[in-house]
RODO-2510 file (C-alpha; in nm, 4 decimals, decimal comma):
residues 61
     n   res          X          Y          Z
     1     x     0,0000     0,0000     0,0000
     2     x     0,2981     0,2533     0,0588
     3     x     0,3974     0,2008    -0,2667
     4     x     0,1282     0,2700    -0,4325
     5     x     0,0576     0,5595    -0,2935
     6     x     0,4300     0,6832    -0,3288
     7     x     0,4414     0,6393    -0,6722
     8     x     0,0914     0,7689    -0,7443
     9     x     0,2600     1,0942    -0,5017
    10     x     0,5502     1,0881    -0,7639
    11     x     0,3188     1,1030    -1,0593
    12     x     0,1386     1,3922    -0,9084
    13     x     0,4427     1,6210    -0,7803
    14     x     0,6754     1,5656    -1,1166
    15     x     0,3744     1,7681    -1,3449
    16     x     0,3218     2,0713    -1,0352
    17     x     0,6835     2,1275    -1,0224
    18     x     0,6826     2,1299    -1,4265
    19     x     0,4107     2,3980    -1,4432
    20     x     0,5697     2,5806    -1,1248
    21     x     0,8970     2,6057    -1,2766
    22     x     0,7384     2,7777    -1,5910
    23     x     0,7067     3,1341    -1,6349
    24     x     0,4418     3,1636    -1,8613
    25     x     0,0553     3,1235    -1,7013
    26     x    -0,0879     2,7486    -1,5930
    27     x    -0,3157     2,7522    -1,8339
    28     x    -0,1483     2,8116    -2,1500
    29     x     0,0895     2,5577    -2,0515
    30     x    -0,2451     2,3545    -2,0091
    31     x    -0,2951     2,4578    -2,3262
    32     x    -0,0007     2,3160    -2,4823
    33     x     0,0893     2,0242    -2,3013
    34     x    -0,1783     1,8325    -2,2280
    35     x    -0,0033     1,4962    -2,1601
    36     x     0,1640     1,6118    -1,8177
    37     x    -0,2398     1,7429    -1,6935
    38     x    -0,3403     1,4267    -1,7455
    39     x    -0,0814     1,2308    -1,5503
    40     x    -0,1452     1,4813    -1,2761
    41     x    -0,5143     1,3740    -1,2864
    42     x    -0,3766     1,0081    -1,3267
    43     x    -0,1624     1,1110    -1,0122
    44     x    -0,4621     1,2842    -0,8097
    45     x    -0,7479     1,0169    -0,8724
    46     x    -0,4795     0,7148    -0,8093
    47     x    -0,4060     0,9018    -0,4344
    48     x    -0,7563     0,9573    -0,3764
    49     x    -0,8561     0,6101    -0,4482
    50     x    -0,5606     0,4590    -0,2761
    51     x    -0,6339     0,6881     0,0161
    52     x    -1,0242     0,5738     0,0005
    53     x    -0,9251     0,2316    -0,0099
    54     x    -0,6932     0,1991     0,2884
    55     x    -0,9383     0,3609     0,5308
    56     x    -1,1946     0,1586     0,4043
    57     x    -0,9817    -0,1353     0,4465
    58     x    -0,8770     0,0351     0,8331
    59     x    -1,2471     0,0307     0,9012
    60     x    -1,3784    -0,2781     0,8421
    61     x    -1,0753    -0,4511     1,0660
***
């Protein structure tokens, strides 16, 4: 389970430091790269549903 949810962390801090590092705005860089938003989505929902799961998984024991 840590795993998971430290490489699903990876996948969603590599794309924010991209766009932080840039100096034009977020969303033209939306704009023109849309292959690192969606591994930041990728990243996001995979955290979230890791997350949901292991409390879930905490509950029921």
């Amino acid at each position: 389970m840590v795993y998971i949810l430290l490489i699903a962390t990876l996948f969603t801090v590599l794309p924010v430091a991209y766009f932080l590092d840039q100096p034009e705005p977020i969303l033209v860089l939306i704009q023109e790269d849309w292959s690192k938003v969606a591994i930041l989505f990728f990243g996001i929902s995979f955290v979230a549903l890791a997350l949901w799961g292991y409390f879930r998984q905490k509950r029921s024991n």
